[in-house]
SELUMTI-947511 format. One record per residue (C-alpha): residue in three letters; chain; x, y, z. Coordinates in Angstrom, 3 decimals. Layout:
// residues N
PT   rest   kette       east      north         up
PT    ALA       A          X          Y          Z
...
// end
This chain:
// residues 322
PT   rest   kette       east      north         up
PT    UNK       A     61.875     88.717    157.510
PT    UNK       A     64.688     90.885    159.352
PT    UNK       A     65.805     87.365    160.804
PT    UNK       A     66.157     85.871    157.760
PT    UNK       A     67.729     89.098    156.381
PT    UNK       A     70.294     88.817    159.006
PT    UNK       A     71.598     85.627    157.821
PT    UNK       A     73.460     86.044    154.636
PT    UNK       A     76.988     85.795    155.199
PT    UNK       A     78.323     85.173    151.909
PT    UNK       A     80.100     88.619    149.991
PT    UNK       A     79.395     88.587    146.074
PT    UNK       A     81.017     89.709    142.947
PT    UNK       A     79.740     93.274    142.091
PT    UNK       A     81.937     93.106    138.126
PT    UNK       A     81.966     96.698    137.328
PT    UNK       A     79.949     97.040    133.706
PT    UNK       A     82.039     99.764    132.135
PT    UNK       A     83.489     99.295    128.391
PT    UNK       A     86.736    100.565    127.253
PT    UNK       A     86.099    104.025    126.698
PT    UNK       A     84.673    104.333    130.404
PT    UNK       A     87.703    103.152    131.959
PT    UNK       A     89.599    106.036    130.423
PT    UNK       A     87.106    108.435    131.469
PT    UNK       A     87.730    106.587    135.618
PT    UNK       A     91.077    106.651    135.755
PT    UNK       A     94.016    104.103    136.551
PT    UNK       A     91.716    103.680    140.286
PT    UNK       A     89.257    102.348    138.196
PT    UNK       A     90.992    100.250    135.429
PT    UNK       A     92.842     98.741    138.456
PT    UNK       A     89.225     97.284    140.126
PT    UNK       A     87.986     96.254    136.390
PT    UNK       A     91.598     93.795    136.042
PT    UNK       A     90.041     91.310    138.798
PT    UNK       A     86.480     91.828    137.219
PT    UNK       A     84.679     92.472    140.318
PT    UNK       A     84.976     94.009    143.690
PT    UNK       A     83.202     92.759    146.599
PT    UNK       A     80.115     93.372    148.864
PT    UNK       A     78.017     91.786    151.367
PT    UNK       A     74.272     90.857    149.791
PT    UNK       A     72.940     91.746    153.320
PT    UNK       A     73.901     95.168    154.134
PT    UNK       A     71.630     97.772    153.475
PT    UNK       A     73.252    100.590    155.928
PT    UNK       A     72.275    103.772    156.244
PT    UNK       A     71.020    104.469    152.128
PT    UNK       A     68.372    101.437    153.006
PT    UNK       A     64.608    102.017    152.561
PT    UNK       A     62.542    100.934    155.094
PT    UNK       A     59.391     98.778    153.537
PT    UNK       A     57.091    101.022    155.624
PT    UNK       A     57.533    103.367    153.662
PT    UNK       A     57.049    101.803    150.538
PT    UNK       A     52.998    102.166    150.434
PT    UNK       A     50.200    101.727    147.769
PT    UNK       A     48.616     98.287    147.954
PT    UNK       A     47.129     96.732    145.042
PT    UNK       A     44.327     94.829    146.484
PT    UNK       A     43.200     93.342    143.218
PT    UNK       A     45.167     90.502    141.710
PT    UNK       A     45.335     86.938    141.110
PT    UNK       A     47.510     84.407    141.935
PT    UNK       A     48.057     82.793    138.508
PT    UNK       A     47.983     79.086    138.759
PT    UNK       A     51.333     77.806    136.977
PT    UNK       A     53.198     80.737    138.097
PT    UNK       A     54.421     80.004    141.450
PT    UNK       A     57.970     77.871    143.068
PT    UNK       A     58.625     75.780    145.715
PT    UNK       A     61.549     78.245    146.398
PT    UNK       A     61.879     81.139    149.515
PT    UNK       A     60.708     84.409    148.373
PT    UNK       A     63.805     86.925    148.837
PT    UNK       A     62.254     89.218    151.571
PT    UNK       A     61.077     92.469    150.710
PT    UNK       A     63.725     94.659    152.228
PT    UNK       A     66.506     93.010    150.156
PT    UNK       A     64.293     93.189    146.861
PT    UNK       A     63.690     96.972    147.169
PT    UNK       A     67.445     97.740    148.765
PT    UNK       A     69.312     96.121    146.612
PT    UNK       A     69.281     96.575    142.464
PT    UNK       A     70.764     97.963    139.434
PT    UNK       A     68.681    100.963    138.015
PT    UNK       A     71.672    102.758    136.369
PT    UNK       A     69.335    106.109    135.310
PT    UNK       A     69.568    106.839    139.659
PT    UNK       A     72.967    105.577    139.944
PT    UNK       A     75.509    103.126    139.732
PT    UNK       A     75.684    101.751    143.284
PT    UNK       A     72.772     99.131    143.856
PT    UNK       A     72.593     99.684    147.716
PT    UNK       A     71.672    103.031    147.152
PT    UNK       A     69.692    103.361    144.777
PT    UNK       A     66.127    102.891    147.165
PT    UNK       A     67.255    106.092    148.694
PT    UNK       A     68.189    107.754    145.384
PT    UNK       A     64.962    106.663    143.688
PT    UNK       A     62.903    107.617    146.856
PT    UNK       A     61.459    110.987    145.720
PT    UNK       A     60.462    110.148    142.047
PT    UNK       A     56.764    110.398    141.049
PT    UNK       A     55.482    108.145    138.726
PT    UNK       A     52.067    109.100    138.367
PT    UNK       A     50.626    110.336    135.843
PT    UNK       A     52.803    108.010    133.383
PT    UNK       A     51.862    107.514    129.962
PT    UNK       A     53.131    104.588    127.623
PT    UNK       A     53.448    105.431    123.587
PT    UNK       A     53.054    102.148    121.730
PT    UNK       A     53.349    102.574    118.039
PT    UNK       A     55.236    101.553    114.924
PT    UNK       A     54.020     98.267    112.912
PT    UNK       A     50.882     98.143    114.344
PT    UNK       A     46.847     98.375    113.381
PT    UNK       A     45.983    100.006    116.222
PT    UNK       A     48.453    103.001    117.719
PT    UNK       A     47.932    104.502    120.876
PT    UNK       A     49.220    106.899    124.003
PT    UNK       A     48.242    105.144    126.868
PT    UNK       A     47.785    106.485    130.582
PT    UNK       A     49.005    103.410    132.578
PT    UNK       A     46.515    104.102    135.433
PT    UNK       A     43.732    103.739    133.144
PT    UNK       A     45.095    101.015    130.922
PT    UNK       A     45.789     99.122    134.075
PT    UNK       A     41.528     98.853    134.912
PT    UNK       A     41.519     96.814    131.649
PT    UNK       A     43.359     94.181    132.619
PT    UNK       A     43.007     91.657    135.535
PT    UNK       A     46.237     91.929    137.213
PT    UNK       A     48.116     88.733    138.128
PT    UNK       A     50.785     87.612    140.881
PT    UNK       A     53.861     85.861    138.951
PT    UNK       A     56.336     84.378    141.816
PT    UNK       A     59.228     84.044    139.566
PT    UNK       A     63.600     83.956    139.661
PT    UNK       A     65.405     86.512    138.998
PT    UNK       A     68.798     86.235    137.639
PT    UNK       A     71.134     89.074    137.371
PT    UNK       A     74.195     88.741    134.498
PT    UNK       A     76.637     89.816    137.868
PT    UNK       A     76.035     86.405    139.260
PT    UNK       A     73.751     87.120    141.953
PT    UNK       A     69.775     86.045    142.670
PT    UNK       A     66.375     86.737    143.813
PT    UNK       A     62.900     85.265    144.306
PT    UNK       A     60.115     87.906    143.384
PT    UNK       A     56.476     88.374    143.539
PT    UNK       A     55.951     90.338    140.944
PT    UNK       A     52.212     91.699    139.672
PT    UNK       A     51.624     92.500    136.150
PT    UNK       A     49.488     91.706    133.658
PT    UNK       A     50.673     89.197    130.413
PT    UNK       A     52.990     91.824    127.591
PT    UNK       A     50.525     89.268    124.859
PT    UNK       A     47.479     91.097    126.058
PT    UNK       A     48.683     94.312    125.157
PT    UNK       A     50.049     93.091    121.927
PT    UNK       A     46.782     91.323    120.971
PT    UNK       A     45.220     95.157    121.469
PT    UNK       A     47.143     97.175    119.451
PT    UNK       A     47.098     94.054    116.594
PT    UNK       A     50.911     93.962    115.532
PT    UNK       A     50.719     93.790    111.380
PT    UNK       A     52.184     90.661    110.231
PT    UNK       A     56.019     91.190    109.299
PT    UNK       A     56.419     92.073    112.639
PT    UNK       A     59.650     90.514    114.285
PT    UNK       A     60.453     92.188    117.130
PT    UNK       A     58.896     94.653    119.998
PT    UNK       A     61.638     97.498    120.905
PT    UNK       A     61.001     98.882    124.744
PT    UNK       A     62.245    102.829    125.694
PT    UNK       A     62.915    104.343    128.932
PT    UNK       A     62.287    107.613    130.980
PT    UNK       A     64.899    109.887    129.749
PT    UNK       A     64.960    112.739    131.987
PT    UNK       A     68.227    113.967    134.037
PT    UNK       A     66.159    116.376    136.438
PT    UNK       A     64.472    113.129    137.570
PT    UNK       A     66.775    110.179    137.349
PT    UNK       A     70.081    112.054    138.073
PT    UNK       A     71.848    109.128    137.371
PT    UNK       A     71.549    110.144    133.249
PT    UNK       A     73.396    113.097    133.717
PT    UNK       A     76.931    111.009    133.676
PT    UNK       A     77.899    109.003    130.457
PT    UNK       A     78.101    105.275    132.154
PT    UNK       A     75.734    104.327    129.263
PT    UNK       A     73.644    105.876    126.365
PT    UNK       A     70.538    107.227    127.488
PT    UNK       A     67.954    106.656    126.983
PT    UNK       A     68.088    102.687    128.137
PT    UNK       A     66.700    100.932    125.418
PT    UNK       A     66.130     96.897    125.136
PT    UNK       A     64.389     94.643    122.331
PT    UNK       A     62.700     91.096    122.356
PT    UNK       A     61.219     88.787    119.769
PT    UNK       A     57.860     88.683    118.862
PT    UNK       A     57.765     85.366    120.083
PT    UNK       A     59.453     85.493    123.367
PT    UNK       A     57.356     88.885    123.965
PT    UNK       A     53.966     86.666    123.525
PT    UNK       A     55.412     83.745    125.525
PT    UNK       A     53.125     83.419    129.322
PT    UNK       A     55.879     83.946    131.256
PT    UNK       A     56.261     88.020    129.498
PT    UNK       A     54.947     90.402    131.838
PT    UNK       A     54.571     94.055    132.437
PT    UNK       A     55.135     94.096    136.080
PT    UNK       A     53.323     97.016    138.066
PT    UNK       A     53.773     95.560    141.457
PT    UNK       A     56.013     93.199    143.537
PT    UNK       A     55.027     91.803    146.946
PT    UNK       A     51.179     93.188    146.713
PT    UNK       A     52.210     96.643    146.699
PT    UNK       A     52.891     98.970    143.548
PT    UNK       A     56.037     99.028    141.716
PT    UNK       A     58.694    101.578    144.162
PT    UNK       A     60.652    104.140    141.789
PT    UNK       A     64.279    101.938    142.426
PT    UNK       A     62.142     98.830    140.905
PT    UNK       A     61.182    100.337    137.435
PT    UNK       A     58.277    102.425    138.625
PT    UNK       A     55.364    102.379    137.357
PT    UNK       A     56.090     99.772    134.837
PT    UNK       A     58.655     97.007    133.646
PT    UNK       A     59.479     94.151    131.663
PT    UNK       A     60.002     90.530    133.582
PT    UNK       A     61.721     88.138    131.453
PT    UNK       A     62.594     85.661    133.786
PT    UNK       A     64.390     83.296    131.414
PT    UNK       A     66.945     86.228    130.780
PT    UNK       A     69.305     87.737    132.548
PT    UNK       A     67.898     90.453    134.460
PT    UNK       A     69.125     93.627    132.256
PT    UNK       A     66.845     92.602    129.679
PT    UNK       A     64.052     93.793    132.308
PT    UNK       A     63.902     97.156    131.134
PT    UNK       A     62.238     99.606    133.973
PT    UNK       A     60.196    103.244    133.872
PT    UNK       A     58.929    102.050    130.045
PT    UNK       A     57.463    105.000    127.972
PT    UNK       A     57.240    103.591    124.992
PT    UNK       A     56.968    100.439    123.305
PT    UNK       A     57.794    100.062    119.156
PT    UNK       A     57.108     96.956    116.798
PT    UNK       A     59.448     96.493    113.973
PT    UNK       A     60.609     94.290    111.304
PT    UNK       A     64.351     94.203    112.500
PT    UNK       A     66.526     93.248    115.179
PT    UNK       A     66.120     96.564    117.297
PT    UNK       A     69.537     98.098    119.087
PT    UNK       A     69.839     97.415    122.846
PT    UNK       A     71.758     99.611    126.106
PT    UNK       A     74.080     96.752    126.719
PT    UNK       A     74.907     95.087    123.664
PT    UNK       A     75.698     98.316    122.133
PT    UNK       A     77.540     99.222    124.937
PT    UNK       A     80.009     95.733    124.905
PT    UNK       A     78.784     93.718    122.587
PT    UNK       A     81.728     91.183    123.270
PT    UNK       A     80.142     91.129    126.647
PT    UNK       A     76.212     91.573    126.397
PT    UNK       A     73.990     89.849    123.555
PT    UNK       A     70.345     90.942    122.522
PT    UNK       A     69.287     87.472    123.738
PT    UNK       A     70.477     87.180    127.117
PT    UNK       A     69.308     83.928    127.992
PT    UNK       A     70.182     82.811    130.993
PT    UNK       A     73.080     79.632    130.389
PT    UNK       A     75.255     78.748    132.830
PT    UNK       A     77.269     76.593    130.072
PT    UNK       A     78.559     80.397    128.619
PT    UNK       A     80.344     82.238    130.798
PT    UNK       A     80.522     86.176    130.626
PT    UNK       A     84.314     87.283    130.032
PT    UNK       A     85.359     87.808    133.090
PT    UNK       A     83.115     85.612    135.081
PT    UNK       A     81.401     81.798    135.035
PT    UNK       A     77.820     82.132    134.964
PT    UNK       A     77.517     78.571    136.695
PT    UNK       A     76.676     79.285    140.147
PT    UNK       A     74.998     81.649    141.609
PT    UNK       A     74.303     84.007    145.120
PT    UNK       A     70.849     83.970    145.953
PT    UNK       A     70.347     87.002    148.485
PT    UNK       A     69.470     86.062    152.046
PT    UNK       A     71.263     82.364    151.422
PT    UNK       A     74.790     81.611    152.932
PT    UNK       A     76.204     79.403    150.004
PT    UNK       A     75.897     79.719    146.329
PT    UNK       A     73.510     77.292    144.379
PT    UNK       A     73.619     76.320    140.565
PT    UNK       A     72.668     77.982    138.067
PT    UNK       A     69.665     76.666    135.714
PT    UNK       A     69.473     76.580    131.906
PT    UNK       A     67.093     79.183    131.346
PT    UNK       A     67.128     80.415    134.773
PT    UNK       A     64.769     77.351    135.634
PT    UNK       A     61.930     77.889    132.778
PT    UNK       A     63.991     75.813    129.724
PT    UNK       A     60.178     73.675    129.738
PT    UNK       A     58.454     76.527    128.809
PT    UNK       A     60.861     78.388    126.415
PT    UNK       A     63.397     76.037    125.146
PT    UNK       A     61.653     75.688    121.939
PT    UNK       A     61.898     79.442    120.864
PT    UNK       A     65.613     78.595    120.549
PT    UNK       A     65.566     75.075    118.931
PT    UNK       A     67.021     76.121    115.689
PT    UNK       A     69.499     79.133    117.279
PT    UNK       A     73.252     78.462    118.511
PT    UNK       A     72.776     80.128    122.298
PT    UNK       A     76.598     80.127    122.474
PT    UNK       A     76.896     82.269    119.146
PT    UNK       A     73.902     83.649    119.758
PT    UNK       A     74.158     85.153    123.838
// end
């Protein structure tokens, strides 16, 4: 794995997600890096904020690999997934954010799920997690900054939850809520974005297969700088839709508010699917950098999975509609 690690040469665009009123807040230093849209780093280097994998510990030693859910693609290793990734409520900087992370406890957690549904409840994910058979999902992740991975993640299915707590049946949408808690995540006590993060599916996307509530990657639990102790995977969408540290999920009627397309909605739309025919603003979504790979590869409708959720869009303009 450290071999392989050691072989990505290629630097890629880090665009710097601030809106208008942020740049005044940074300075001319600042508006003067936003102008090219991106500043540049190496996808290898981990340096000295890195997290070594030994230390990430906590195997869980029952799950499935799901038939269906696998790729004839290279995993990214480990010690790129876990040192390298935006989790904005630590900080800002994606190479550090392992060693920010490294010292939050997510145990006890519980997860509120209420609003338009039969059956209400506070759940303590430890315990909900013995209901469910969990499952290994080997799926691509895209990132809206242009850059790639290849995860293991385990979860369990978002539908089986939903089929519990019996959504009533003008429910639309599912609305997702993160930790808010600057004593924890120190990264909330700045104003880069509106805490707490917030993000919103369909009812229909939430209850498509490929949904999960990821508690794991790699056979091991879920580390803090991952969205400990448990996330959304989308993996159709660009990766901000994969809200992390969930405390509480909300069905509703309407089209709930999320983080990012509140924050620039010229820039970030509540459906995020992955197209490389729409570029963001200041970037083409076409290609991509897959970490630990030398050269940049294409981009795939859908981030690969257009079989399996094309047809949720059929009657919706993606390009109006990003």
């Amino acid at each position: 794995m450290t071999d392989h690690h050691s072989q990505a040469r290629e630097v890629t665009p880090k665009p710097l997600y601030l809106n208008r009123r942020t740049f005044l807040r940074l300075g001319a230093a600042a508006a003067s890096m936003v102008a090219t849209g991106m500043i540049y780093r190496r996808l290898n280097r981990t340096g000295s904020m890195s997290v070594d994998t030994d230390e990430i510990t906590g195997y869980l030693l029952a799950h499935d690999r799901s038939a269906g859910f696998d790729l004839d693609e290279a995993k990214t290793p480990l010690e790129q997934v876990v040192n390298y990734n935006n989790f904005y409520e630590f900080t800002t900087d994606k190479e550090a954010v392992g060693s920010v992370a490294r010292a939050f406890v997510s145990q006890p957690w519980q997860l509120v799920v209420d609003g338009m549904v039969h059956k209400p409840g506070v759940f303590d994910v430890q315990e909900l997690l013995k209901d469910y058979p969990l499952e290994e999902r080997i799926y691509r992740m895209r990132c809206v900054e242009a850059w790639s991975m290849v995860v293991p993640w385990i979860g369990l299915p978002l539908a089986k939850l939903i089929e519990r707590v019996e959504p009533m049946s003008n429910v639309q949408f599912v609305a997702f809520e993160s930790l808010k808690d600057p004593e924890r995540m120190p990264g909330q006590r700045g104003t880069v974005l509106d805490w707490p993060y917030v993000e919103g599916l369909r009812l229909d996307e939430a209850m498509n297969p490929l949904t999960i509530l990821a508690v794991g990657l790699y056979g091991r639990l879920l580390p803090p700088q991952n969205g400990a102790p448990i996330r959304l995977v989308v993996p159709w969408k660009y990766g901000f839709k994969g809200i992390k540290s969930i405390v509480k999920i909300t069905f509703v009627s309407t089209q709930p508010p999320t983080t990012w397309s509140r924050q620039a909605p010229d820039e970030y739309g509540f459906y995020a699917n992955v197209n490389p025919e729409v570029p963001h603003p200041r970037w083409s979504q076409a290609t991509e950098q897959r970490l630990g790979e030398s050269g940049r590869r294409a981009t795939l409708p859908f981030n690969g999975y257009a079989q399996q959720v094309a047809g949720l869009y059929r009657n919706l303009d993606l390009r109006v509609n990003f």
